[in-house]
C-alpha positions as CSV (number, residue, x, y, z in Angstrom):
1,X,84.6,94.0,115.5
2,X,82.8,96.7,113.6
3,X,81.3,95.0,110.2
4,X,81.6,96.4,106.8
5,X,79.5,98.9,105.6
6,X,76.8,98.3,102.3
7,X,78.4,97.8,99.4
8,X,78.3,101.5,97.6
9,X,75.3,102.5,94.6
10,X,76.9,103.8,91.8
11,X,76.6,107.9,91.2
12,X,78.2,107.3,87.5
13,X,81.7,109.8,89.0
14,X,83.6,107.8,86.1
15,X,81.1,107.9,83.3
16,X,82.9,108.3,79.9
17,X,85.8,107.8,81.3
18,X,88.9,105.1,80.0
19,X,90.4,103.9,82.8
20,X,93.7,101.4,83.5
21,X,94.3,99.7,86.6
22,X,97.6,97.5,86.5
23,X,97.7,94.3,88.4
24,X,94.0,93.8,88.0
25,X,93.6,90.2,88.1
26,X,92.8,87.8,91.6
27,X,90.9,89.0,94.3
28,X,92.9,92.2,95.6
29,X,92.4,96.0,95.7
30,X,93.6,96.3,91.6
31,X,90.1,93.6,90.8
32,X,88.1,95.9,93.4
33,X,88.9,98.5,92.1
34,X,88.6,98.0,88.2
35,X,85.1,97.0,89.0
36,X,84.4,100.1,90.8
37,X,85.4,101.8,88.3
38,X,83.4,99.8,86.0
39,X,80.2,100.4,88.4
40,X,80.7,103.7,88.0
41,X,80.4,104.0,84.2
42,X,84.3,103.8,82.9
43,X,85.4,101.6,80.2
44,X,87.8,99.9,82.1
45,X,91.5,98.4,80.6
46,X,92.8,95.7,82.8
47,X,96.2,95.1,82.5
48,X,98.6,92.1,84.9
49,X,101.7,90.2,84.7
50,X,99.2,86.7,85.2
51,X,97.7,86.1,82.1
52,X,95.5,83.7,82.8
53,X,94.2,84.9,86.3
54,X,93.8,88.0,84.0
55,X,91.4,86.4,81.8
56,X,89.9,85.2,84.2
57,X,89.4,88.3,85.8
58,X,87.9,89.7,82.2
59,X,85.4,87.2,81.9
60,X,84.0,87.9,85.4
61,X,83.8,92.1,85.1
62,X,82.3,91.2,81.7
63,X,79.2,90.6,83.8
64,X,79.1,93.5,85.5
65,X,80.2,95.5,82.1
66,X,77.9,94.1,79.7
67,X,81.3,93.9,77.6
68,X,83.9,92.4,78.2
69,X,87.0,94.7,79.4
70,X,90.2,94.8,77.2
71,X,92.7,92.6,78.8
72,X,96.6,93.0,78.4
73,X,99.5,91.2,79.9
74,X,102.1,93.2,81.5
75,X,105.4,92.8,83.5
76,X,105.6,96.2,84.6
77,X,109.4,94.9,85.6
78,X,109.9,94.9,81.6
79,X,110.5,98.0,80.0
80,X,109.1,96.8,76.5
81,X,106.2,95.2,77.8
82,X,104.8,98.6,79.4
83,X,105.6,100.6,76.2
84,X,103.5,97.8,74.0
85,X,100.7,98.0,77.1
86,X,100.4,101.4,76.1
87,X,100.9,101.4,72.8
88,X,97.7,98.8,72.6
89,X,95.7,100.9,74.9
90,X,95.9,103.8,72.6
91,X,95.2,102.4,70.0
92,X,91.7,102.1,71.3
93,X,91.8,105.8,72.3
94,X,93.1,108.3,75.0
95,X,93.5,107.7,78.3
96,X,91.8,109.4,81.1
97,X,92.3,107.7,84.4
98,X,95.1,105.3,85.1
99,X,95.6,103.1,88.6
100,X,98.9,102.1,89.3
101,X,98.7,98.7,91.5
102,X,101.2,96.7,91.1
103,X,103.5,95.5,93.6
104,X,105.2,92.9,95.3
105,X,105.8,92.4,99.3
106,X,107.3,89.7,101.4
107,X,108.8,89.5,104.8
108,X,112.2,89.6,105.7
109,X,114.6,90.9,108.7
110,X,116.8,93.4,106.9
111,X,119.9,91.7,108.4
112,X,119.1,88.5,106.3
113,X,117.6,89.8,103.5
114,X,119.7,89.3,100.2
115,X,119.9,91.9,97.5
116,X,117.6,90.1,95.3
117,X,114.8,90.0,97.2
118,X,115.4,94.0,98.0
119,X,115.5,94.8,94.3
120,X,112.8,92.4,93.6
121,X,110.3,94.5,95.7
122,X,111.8,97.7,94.7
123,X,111.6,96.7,91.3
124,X,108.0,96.1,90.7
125,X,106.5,98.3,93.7
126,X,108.8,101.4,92.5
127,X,110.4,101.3,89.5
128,X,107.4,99.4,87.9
129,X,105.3,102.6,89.5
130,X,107.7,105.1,87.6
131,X,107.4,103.0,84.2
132,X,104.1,103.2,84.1
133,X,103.6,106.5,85.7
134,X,106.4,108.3,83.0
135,X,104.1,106.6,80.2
136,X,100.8,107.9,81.3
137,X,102.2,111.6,81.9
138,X,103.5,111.4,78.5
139,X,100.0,111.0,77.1
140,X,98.0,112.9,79.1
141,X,100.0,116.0,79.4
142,X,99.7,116.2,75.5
143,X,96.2,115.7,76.0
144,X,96.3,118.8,79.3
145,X,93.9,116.5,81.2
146,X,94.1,113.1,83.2
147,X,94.4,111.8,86.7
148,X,96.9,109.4,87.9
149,X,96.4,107.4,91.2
150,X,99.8,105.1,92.8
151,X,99.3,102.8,95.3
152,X,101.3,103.3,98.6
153,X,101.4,101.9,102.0
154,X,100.9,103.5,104.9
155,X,104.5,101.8,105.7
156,X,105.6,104.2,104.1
157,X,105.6,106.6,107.3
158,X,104.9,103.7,110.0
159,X,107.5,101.3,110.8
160,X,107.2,97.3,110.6
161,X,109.4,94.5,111.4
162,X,110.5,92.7,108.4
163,X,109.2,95.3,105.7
164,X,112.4,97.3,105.3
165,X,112.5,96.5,101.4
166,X,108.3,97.1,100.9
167,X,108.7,100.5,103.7
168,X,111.3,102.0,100.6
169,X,109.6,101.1,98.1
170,X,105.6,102.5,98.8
171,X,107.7,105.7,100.6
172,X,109.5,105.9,96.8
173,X,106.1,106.1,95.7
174,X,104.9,108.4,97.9
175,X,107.6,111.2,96.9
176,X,107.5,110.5,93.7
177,X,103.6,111.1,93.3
178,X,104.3,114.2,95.0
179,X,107.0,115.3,92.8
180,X,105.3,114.0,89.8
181,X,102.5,116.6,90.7
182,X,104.3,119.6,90.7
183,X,105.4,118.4,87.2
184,X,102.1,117.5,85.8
185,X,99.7,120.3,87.4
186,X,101.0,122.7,84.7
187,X,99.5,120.5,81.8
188,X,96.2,120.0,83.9
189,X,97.2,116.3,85.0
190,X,96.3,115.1,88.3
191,X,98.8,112.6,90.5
192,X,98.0,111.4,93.8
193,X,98.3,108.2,95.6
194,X,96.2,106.0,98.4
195,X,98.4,104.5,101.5
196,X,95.8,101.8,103.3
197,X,96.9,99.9,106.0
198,X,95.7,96.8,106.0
199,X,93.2,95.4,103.4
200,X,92.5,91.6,103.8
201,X,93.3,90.2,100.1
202,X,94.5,86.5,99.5
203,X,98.3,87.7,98.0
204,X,98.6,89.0,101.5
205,X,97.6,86.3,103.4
206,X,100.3,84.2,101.6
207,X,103.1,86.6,102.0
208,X,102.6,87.6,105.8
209,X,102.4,84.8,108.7
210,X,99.1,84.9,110.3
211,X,100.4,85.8,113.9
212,X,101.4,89.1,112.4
213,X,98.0,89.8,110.1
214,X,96.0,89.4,113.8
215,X,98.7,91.9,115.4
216,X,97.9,94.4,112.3
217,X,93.8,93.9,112.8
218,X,94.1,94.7,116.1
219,X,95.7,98.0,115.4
220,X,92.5,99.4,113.3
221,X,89.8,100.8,115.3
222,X,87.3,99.0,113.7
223,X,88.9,95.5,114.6
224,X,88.9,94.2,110.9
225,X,90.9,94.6,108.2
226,X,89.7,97.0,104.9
227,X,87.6,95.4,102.5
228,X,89.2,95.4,98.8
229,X,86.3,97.3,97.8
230,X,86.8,100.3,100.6
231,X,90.2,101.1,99.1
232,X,88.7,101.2,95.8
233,X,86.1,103.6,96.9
234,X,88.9,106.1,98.0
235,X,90.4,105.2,94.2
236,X,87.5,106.3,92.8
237,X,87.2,109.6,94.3
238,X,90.7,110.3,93.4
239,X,89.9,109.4,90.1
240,X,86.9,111.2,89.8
241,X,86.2,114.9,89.3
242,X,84.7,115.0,92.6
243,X,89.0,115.3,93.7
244,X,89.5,118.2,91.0
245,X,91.8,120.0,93.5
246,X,93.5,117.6,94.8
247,X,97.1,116.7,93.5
248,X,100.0,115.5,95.0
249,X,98.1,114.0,98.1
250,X,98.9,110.6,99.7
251,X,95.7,109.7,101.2
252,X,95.6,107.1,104.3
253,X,92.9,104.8,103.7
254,X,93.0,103.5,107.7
255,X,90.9,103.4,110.4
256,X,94.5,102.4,112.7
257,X,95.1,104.5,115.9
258,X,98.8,105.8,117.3
């Protein structure tokens, strides 16, 4: 097993800038990567459907912020609650990154899986994506600058046992950041959208039985899941201006072989 690397230095890549990053509370990629962002000099907007792990999450960047980030519940499931997210957000100002991370998984044979839990997954992990997304271009293409980054999976093109529902949903996202691309790069908007593989979070460890978490590690070349932390690095960049010719990408943040 290959260990992590050092945690980055900051280079400042998001100085200035107003970031969101939905589904920002716990311990997962969406916390990672708001304090990245943070790291990296953005005045950061943390947004989640658990109010209270979101507070909590908000008192700890405030640490590494100096200030304490705005924090705003969100169902990105309800179509109100995203408008008043953004509606808040602006208030404060425009908008220059946004992170879309929320999603839901869970494993189930597609023979015994009931239409509520496929339109649960779909519902948050795709049509949550698209709320969000629709408001963000809105803004920023008024503005004629911005960059967008979706969370995928990289189930989106390999195929796993019991993740019919999640499979749908981060390939959904995957076309749609692509198409979303074509429609923003005329107004100077950015879209693109990480796919990792497997980053070790504790949501993930409650969803997925353990016997099937070791089968996934052993897949990656480096014999260990992604730190939260590594995805958020690849956030960052896409973020950043560093990534000012990239749009439409879906980048694959694995080290897993064939």
């Amino acid at each position: 097993m290959s260990a992590p690397p050092d945690y980055p230095v900051s280079h400042n890549l998001l100085e200035g800038k107003r970031v969101l990053v939905t589904a920002s509370a716990g311990a997962g990629i969406g916390f990672a990567t708001a304090k990245r962002c943070i790291e990296e000099g953005a005045m950061v907007v943390l947004s989640d459907s658990h109010a209270r792990r979101l507070e909590e999450a908000a008192d700890t960047l405030a640490d590494v912020a100096g200030d304490r980030p705005l924090a705003i519940p969100c169902d990105v499931t309800n179509q109100e609650e995203v408008g008043r997210l953004f509606e808040q957000i602006l208030e404060g100002g425009p908008l220059d990154v946004a992170v879309n991370n929320a999603g839901l998984g869970g494993t189930a044979q597609l023979v015994d899986m009931t239409d509520a839990e496929w339109d649960a997954v779909l519902d948050v992990s795709l049509k949550g994506t698209f709320r969000c997304l629709r408001a963000e271009l809105r803004h920023m293409q008024d503005r004629g600058r911005g960059s967008i980054v979706n969370l995928s999976s990289i189930l989106a093109w390999r195929a796993q046992a019991g993740q019919a529902h999640y499979a749908a949903a981060k390939a959904g996202v995957a076309a749609m950041t692509r198409a979303a691309a074509l429609e923003a790069a005329p107004h100077g908007v950015r879209v693109n959208a990480v796919a990792p593989s497997i980053a070790m979070t504790p949501f993930l460890a409650k969803v997925m039985p353990q016997e099937d978490l070791d089968r996934l590690v052993g897949l990656e070349a480096y014999g260990r899941a992604a730190e939260p932390w590594e995805v958020a690095n690849v956030i960052v960049f896409l973020a950043s201006d560093l990534s000012g010719y990239m749009t439409g990408e879906v980048v694959s943040v694995s080290s897993q072989h064939p």
